[in-house]
C-alpha positions in Angstrom: -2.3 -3.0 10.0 -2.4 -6.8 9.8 0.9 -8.5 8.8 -0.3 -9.5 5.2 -1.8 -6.0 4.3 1.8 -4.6 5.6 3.6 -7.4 3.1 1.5 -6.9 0.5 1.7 -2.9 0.2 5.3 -3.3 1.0 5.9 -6.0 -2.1 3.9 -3.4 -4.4 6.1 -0.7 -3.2 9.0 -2.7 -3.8 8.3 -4.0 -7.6 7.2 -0.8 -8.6 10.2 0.9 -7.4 12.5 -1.7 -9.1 10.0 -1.5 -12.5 10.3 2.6 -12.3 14.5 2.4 -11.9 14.1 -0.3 -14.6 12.2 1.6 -17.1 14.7 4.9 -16.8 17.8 3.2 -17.2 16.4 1.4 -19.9 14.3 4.5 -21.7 11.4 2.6 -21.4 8.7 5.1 -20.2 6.0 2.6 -20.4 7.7 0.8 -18.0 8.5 3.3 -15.7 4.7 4.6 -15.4 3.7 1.0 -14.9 6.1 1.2 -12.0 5.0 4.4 -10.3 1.9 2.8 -10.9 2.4 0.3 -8.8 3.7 2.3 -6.5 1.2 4.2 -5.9 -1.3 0.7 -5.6 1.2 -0.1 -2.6 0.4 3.3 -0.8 -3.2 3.2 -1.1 -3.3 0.0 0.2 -1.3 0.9 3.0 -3.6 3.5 3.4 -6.4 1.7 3.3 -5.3 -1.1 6.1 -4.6 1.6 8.5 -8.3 3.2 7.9 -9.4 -0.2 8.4 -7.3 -0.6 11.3 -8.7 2.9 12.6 -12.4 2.3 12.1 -11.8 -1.0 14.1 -10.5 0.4 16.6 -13.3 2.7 16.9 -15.9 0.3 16.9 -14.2 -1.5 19.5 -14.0 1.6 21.7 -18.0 2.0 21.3 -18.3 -1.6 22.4 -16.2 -1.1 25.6 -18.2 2.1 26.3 -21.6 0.7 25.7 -20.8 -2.5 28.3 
C-alpha cells in the first residue's frame, strides 16, 4: 500500500471515529452514523490499496516469469 492510500484510509478512519464518539456523547445519531460511515470509507479503501497492491504484484510475477 502506497504511503498516500495508507494516510488517506487512516485520516477517514480517524474523523469518523472522532465524528461517531462525537455524535454519542452528544445524542446526535445523525452524527454518529455519518461517522461509522466514514469509517467504514477508510476500510474499504484500505482494502482496496492492498488488492491493488496484490494484483500488482501478480502482474509483476507474470513479467519475471515470461522473461
Amino acid at each position: 500500500m502506497s504511503l498516500k492510500d495508507k494516510a488517506d484510509s487512516t485520516k477517514d478512519k480517524v474523523s469518523g471515529k472522532a465524528k461517531e464518539v462525537e455524535g454519542k456523547v452528544t445524542g446526535d445519531k445523525a452524527r454518529e452514523a455519518e461517522g461509522k460511515g466514514q469509517g467504514l470509507l477508510g476500510k474499504a479503501k484500505e482494502k482496496l490499496a492492498d488488492a491493488k497492491e496484490t494484483a500488482k504484484d501478480a502482474i509483476d510475477d507474470i513479467k519475471k516469469k515470461k522473461d
